[in-house]
C-alpha positions as CSV (number, residue, x, y, z in Angstrom):
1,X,209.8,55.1,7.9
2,X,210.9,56.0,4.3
3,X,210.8,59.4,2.6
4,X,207.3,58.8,0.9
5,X,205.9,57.9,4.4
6,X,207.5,60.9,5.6
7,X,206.3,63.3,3.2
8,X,202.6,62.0,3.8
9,X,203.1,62.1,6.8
10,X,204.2,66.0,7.0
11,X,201.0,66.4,4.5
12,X,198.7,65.0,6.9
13,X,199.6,67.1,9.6
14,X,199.3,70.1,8.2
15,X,195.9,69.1,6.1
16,X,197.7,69.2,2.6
17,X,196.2,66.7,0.2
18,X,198.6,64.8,-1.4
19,X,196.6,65.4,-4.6
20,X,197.6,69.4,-3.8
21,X,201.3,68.8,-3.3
22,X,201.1,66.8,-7.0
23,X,200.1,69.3,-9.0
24,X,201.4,72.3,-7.0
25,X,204.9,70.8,-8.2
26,X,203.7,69.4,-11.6
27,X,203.8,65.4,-10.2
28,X,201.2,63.5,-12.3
29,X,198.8,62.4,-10.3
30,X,198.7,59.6,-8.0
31,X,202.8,59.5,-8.4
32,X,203.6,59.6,-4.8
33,X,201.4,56.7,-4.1
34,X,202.9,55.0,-7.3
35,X,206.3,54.9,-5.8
36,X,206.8,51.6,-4.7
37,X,210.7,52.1,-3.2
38,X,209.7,54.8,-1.1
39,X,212.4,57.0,-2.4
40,X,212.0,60.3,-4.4
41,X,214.6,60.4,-7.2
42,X,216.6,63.4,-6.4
43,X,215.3,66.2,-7.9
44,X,212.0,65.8,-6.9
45,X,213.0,65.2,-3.4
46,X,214.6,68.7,-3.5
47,X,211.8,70.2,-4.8
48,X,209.0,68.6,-2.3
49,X,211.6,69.6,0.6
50,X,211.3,73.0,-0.3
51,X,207.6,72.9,-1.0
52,X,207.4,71.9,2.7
53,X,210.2,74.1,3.9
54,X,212.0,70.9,5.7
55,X,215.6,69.8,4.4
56,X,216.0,67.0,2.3
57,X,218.5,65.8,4.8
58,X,214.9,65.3,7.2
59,X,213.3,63.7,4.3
60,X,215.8,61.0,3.5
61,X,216.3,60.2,7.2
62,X,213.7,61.8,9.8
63,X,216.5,63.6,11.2
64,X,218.0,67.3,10.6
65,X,221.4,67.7,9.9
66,X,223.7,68.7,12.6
67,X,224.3,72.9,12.3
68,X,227.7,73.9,12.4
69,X,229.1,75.2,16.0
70,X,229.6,78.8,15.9
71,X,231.1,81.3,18.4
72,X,228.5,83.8,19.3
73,X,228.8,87.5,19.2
74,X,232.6,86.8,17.7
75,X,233.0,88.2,14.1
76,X,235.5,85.5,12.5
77,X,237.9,86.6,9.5
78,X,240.0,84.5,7.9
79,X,242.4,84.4,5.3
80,X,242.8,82.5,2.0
81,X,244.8,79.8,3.2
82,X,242.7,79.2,6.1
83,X,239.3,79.5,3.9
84,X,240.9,76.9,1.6
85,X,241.7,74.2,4.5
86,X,237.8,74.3,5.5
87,X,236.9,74.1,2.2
88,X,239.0,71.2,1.4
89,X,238.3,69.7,4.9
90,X,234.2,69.9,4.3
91,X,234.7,68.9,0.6
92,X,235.7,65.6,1.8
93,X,233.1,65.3,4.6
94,X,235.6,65.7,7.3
95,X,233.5,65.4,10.8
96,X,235.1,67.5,13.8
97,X,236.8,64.3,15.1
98,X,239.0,63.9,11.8
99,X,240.2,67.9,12.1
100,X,240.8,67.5,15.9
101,X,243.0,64.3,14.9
102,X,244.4,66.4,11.9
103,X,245.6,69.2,14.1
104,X,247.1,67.4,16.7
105,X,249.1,65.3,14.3
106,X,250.5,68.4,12.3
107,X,250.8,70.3,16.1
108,X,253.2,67.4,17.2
109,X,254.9,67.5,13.8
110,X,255.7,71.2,14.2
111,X,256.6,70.4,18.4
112,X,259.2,67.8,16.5
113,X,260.3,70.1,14.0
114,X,260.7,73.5,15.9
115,X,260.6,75.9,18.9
116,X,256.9,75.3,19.4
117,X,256.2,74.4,22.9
């Protein structure tokens, strides 16, 4: 199923013309049924996803996007340094296997190079 077939799809289930969705965003009319790819160009998949409050990730694919793991009822601060490795790490798409092998190259680097034990 493509994104155009998805989007109708959403539509018909929760008995939104098409026609509606059109000019509710300022589409021409008939453009969805035009699109012979069945591929949104960017910006107007953003805007349709938030129309229909589903992510654009659910558009493209059918799927939602994973949601980061996160450690209930634990407030977690951290520091500059720290803040700058995720961000570098999720910058370039990093997936939790590629930190795990990350760390435990750079934990048997500092076993080599020090006291850690």
């Amino acid at each position: 199923m493509n994104s155009v077939e998805r989007v109708k799809g959403i539509c018909k289930e929760r008995k939104i013309p098409i026609s509606k969705l059109e000019k509710d965003l300022e589409f021409g009319n008939g453009y969805i049924g035009q699109l012979k790819k069945g591929m949104f160009p960017a910006d107007r998949l953003s805007k349709i996803a938030k129309y229909l409050s589903v992510s654009e990730q659910f558009l493209l694919t059918g799927q939602e996007a994973k949601k980061a793991p996160t450690l209930e009822g634990e407030q977690i601060q951290l520091s500059g340094t720290y803040l700058r490795l995720a961000k570098g790490a999720q910058d370039l798409g990093l997936d939790d296997d590629d930190v795990d092998a990350i760390l435990a190259l750079y934990t048997n680097h500092l076993k080599k190079n020090s006291n850690l034990q």
